[in-house]
C-alpha positions in Angstrom: -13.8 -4.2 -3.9 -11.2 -6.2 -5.5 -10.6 -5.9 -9.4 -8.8 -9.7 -10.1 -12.0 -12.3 -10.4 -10.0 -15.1 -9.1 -9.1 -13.2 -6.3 -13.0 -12.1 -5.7 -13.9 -15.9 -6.3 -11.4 -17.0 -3.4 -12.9 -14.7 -0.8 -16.8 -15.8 -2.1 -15.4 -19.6 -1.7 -13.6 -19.3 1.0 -14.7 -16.5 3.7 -18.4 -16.1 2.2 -17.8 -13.3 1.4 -19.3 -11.0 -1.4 -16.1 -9.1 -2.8 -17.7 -6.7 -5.4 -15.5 -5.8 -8.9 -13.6 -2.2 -9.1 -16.3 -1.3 -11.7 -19.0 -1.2 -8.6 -17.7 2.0 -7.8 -19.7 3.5 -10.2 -23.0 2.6 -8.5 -22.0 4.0 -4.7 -23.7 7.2 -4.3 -21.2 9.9 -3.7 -20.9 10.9 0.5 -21.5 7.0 1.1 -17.9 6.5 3.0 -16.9 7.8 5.9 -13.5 6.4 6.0 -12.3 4.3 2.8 -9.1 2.0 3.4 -6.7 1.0 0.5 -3.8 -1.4 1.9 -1.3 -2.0 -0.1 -3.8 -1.4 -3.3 -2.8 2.1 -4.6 0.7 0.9 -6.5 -1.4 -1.3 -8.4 -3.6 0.8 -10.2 -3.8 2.1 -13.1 -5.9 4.9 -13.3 -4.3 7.1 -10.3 -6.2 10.6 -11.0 -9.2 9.2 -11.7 -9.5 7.0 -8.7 -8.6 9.4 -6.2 -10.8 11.7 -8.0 -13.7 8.8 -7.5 -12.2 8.3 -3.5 -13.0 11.6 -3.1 -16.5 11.8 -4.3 -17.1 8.8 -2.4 -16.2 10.2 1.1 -18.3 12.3 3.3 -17.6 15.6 3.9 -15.3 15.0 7.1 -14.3 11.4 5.2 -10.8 9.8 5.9 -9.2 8.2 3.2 -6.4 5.9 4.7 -3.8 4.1 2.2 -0.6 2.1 2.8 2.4 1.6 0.0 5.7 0.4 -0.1 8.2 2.5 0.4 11.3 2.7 -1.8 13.2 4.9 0.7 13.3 2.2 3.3 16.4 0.6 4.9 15.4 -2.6 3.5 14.6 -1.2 -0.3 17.8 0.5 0.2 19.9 -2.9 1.1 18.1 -4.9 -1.8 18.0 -2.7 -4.7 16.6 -4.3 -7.9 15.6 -7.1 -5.6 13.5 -5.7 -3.4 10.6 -7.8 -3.4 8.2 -4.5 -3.0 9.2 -3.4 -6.1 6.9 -6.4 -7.3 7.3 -5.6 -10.9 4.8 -5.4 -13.5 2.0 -5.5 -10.6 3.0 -2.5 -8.4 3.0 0.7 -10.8 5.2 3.5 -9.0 6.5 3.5 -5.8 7.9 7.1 -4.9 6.6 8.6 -1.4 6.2 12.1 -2.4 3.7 11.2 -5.0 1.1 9.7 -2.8 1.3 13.4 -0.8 1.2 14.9 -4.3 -1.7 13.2 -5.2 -3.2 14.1 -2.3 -2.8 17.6 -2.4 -4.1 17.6 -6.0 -7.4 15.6 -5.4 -8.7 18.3 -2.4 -7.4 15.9 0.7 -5.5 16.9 3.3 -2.2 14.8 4.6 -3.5 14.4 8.5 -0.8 11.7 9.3 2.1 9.2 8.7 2.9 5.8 10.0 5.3 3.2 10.0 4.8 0.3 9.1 8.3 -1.8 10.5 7.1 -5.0 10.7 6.4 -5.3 7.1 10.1 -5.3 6.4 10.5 -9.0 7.8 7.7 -10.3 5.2 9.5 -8.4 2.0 12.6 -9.1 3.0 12.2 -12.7 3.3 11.3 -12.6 -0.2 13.6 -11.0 -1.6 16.3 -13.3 -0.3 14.0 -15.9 -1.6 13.7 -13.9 -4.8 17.9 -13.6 -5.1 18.0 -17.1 -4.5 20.0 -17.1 -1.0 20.0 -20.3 1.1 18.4 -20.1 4.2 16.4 -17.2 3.3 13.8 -17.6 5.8 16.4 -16.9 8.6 17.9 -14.2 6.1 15.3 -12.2 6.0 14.4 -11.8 9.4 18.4 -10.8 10.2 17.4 -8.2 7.2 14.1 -7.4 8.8 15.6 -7.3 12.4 18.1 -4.5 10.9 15.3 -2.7 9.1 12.9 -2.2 12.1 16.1 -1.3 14.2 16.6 1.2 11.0 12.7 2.3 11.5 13.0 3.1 15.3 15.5 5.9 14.3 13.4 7.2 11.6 10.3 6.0 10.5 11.4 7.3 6.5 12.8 4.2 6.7 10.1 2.0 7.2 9.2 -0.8 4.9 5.8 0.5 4.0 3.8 3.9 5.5 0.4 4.4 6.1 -0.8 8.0 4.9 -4.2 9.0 6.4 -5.8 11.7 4.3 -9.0 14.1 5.1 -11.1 15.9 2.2 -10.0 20.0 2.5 
């Protein structure tokens, strides 16, 4: 399910692949998941109660709802401020980790777990070098990215982006 149609058009063209529009939501019957996966989709949208209201309906009863975000308490958000590429402004919406528990909580799931996700810090910090403009900011970023997963090993809080695995209550 992807809601830009150039982006759906890209997967058909290129990987075959039959990438359906947000609105097909709709027509899956509620229980049809067992596990639904959102990476790196939830700080995009709009509509946050009503789609984890529709995620929920859409799981089965022991369904596992899995999403990862950026995280804006990580060493790298931290170290980058306003130019943290994650930030991603207009296109990622919020970007605070006790909301995705909080939304959670409110829509009937269950937190079961939270991961890391270290590795992502190379990727976002390379851009925000490039973003700022810094020469050499391939090399940069992995210095920044190095630090950040070194950051991540002592607490994972600090992680570039989390993965929170939900169950329905």
């Amino acid at each position: 399910v992807e809601k830009n149609a150039q982006a759906r058009a890209f997967a058909k063209e290129h990987f075959g692949l039959d990438v359906k529009p947000d609105t097909a939501l709709q027509d899956f019957a509620p229980g049809s998941f067992d596990v639904i996966t959102l990476w790196h989709v939830m700080e995009h949208l709009e509509h946050l109660n009503e789609t984890w209201d529709t995620l929920n309906s859409l799981l089965t009863e022991k369904g596992v709802l899995i999403i990862a975000v950026p995280n804006c308490s990580s060493y790298d958000a931290k170290k980058y401020g306003a130019h943290w590429a994650a930030y991603d402004v207009p296109r990622h919406l919020w970007h605070t980790p006790g909301t995705i528990q909080r939304l959670g909580a409110k829509h009937e799931f269950i937190l079961a777990a939270r991961h890391p996700m270290p590795f992502d810090a190379f990727y976002v910090s390379m851009l925000s070098e490039k973003y700022m403009g810094h020469s050499m900011s391939f090399f940069r970023g992995i210095l920044s990215g190095t630090l950040a997963w070194f950051s991540t090993l002592a607490s994972k809080e600090r992680s570039s982006s989390m993965i929170y695995v939900f169950r329905k209550k």
